[in-house]
C-alpha positions as CSV (number, residue, x, y, z in Angstrom):
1,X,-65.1,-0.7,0.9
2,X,-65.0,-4.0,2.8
3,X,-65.8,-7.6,0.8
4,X,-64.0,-11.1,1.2
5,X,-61.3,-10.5,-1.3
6,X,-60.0,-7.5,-3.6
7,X,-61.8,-8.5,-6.5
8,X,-64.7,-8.4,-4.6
9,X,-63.5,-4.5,-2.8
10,X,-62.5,-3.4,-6.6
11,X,-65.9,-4.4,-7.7
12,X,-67.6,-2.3,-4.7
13,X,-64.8,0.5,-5.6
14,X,-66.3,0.9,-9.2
15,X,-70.0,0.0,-8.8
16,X,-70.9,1.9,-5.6
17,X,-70.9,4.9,-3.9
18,X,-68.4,5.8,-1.0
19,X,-69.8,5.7,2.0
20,X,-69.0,9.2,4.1
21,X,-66.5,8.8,6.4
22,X,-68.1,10.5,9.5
23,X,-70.7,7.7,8.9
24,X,-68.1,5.4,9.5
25,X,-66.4,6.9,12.1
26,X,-68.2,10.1,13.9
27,X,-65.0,11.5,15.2
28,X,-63.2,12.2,12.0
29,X,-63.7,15.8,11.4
30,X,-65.6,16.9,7.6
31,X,-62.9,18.6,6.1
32,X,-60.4,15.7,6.1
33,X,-63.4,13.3,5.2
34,X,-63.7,15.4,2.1
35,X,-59.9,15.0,1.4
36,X,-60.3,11.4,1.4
37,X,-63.5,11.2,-0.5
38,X,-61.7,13.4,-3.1
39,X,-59.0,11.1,-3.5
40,X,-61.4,7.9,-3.7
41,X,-63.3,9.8,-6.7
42,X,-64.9,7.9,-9.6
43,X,-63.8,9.8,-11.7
44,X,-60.3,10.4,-11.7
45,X,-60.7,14.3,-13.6
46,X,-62.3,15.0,-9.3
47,X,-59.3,13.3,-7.7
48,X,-55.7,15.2,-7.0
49,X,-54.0,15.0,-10.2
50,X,-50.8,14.8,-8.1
51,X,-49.3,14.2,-4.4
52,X,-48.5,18.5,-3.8
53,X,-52.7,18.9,-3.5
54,X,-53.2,16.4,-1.2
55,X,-50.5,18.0,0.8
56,X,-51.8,21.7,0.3
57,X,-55.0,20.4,1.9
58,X,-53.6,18.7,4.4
59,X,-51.5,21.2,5.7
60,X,-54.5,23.1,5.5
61,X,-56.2,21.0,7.8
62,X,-53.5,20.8,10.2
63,X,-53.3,24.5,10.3
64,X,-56.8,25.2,10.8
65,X,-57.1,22.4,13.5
66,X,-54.0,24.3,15.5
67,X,-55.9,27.7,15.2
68,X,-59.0,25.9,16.3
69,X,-57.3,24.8,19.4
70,X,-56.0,28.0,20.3
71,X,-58.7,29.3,20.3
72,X,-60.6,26.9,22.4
73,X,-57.8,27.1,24.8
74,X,-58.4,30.7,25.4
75,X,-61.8,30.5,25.4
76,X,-61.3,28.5,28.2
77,X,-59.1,30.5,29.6
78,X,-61.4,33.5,29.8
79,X,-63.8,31.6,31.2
80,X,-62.3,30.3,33.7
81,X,-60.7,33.6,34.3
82,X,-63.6,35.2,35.5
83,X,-64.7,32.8,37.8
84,X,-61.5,32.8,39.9
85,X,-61.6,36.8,39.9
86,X,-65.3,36.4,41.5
87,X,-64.3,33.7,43.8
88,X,-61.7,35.5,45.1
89,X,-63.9,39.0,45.8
């Protein structure tokens, strides 16, 4: 939330809804914009109740982002594979 001083952001905070992230800035990817929606919840019963799940899911994020890069990496690879092969026929 953005405003001219923090009364004026705590106001916004309590009285209106969060804007999505990806809205805000395209290239953050949906599954950590949902971490940080979840921990700028209302209602504090749908935030983390404590530090350890913010890190659970942000581990899981980082683990799922380095799988995700694998495997664009050998997609890559294979594509690129082929190519060569038929080049050098």
């Amino acid at each position: 939330f953005e405003g001219n001083n923090a009364e004026e952001v705590l106001s916004k905070h309590m009285e209106q809804q969060l804007i999505p992230l990806k809205k805000k800035n395209p290239k953050v990817s949906p599954a950590l914009g949902r971490v940080i929606e979840r921990m700028m919840e209302k209602t504090p019963e749908k935030r983390y109740q404590d530090y350890k799940g913010i890190i659970k899911d942000l581990k899981g994020l980082e683990s799922r982002a380095q799988t995700f890069q694998k495997l664009k990496n050998a997609t890559l690879i294979f594509k690129i594979k082929p190519r060569a092969e038929v080049a050098s026929v």
